[in-house]
C-alpha positions in Angstrom: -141.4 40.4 -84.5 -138.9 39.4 -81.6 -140.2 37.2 -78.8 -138.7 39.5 -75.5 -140.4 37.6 -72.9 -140.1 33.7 -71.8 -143.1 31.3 -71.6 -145.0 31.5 -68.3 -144.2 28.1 -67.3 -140.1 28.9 -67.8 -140.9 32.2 -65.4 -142.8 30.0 -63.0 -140.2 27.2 -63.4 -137.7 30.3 -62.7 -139.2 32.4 -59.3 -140.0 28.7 -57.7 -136.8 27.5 -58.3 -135.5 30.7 -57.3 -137.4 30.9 -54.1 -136.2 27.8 -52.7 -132.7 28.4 -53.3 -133.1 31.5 -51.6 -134.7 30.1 -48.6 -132.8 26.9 -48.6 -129.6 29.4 -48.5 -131.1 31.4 -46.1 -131.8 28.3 -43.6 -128.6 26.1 -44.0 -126.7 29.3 -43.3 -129.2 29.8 -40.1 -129.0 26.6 -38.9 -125.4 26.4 -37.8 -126.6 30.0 -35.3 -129.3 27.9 -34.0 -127.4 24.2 -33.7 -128.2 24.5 -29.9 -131.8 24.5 -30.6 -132.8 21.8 -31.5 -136.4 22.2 -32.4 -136.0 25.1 -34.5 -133.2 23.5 -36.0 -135.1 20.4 -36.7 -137.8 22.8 -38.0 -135.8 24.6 -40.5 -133.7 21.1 -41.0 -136.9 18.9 -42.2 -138.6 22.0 -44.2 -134.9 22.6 -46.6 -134.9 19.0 -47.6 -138.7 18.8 -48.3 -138.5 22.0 -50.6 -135.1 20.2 -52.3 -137.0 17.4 -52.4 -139.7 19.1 -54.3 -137.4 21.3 -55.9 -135.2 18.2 -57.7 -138.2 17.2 -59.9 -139.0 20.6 -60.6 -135.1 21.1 -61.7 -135.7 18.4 -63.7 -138.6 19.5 -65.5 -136.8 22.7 -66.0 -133.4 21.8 -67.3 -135.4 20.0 -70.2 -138.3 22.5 -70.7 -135.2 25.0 -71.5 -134.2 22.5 -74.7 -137.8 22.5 -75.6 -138.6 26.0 -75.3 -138.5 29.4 -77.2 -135.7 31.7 -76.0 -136.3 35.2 -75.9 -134.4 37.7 -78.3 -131.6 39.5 -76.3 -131.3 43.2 -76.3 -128.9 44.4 -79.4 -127.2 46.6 -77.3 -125.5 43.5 -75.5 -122.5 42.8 -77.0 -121.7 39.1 -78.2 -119.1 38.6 -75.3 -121.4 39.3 -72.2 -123.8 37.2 -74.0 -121.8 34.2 -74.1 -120.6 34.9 -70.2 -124.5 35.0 -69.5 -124.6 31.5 -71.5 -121.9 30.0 -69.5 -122.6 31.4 -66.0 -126.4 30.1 -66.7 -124.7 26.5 -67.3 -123.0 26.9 -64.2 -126.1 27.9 -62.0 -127.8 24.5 -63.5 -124.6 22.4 -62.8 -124.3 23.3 -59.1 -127.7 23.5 -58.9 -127.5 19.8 -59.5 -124.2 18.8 -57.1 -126.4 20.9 -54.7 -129.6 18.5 -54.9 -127.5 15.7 -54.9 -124.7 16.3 -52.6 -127.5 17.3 -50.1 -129.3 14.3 -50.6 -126.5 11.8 -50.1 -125.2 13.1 -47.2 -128.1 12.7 -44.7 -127.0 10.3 -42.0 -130.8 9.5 -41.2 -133.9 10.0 -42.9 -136.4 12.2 -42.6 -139.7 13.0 -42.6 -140.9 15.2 -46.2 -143.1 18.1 -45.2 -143.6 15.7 -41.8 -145.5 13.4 -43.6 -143.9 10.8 -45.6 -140.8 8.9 -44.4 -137.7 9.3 -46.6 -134.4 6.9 -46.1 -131.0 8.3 -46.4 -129.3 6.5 -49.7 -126.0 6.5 -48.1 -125.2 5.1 -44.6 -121.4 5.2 -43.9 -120.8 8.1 -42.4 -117.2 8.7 -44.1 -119.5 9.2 -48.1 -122.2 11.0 -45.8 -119.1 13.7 -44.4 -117.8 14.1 -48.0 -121.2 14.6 -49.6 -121.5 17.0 -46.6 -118.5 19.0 -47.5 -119.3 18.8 -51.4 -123.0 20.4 -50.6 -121.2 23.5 -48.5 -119.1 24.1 -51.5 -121.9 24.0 -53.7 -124.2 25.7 -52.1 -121.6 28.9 -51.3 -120.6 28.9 -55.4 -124.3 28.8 -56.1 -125.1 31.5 -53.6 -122.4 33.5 -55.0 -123.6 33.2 -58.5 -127.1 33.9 -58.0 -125.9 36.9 -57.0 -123.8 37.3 -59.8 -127.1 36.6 -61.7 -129.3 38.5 -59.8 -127.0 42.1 -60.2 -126.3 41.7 -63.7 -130.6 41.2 -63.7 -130.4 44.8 -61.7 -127.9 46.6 -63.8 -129.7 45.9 -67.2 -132.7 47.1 -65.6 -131.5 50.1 -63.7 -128.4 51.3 -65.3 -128.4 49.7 -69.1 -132.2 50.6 -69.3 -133.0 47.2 -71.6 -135.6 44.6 -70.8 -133.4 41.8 -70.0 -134.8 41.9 -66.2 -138.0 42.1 -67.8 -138.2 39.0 -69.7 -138.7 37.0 -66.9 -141.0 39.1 -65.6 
């Protein structure tokens, strides 16, 4: 019998993560419309580090669960090639994922305060690593967004158009 549905942990693992990068994308984009206010943008500042910060761990826990865990059967109507450029675009999503979490965290000038409660330090304090970090994180985070949504159609066309249950399988 094929297995054509991941683990619920992987699909919890997988709608958290994807929430946070959604909102996180969502806020660092708003932020630079609402630079000139500074409490909202202090707000929305202090809550996208406190979900990365939660989020890292959880990235963690997820790039190793993926080693440990069954993998569902694909469809047999996919054809080899689009299966290996799922493989490889998946690799990709976890890389930048990474230089995202980490870029973002090494290029806070000053620390901050996770979910308002707990004081974390910025790693990094010359400002020249802080600006490059800064510039790596936009990078990242405009690849990333552009592959989610890479990800995210390709989800939509096997469900709507190819009529499989690749969509499903995370569902």
């Amino acid at each position: 019998m094929k297995n054509e549905t991941y683990d619920l942990l992987s699909k919890l693992l997988h709608w958290t993560m994807a929430s946070i990068i959604i909102y996180a994308s969502i806020a660092g984009y708003m932020m630079h419309l609402v630079v000139d206010n500074q409490p909202v943008f202090s707000f929305l500042s202090v809550l996208n580090m406190s979900l990365a910060t939660v989020a890292l761990p959880l990235f963690i826990l997820r790039y190793v669960w993926r080693h440990f865990r069954q993998t569902p059967t694909m469809p047999s109507e996919v054809p080899e090639l689009q299966k290996k450029v799922a493989k490889f675009v998946h690799s990709l999503i976890y890389q930048l994922m990474l230089v995202v979490f980490v870029s973002g965290f090494l290029m806070i000038k000053e620390s901050y305060a996770l979910f308002w409660l707990i004081e974390i330090d910025n790693p990094v304090k010359d400002s020249v690593v802080n600006d490059f970090f800064f510039m790596l994180h936009r990078y990242a985070c405009l690849l990333l967004s552009l592959l989610i949504l890479l990800h995210a159609s390709a989800a939509l066309k096997h469900h709507f158009i190819n009529r499989n249950y690749v969509l499903k399988m995370m569902m």
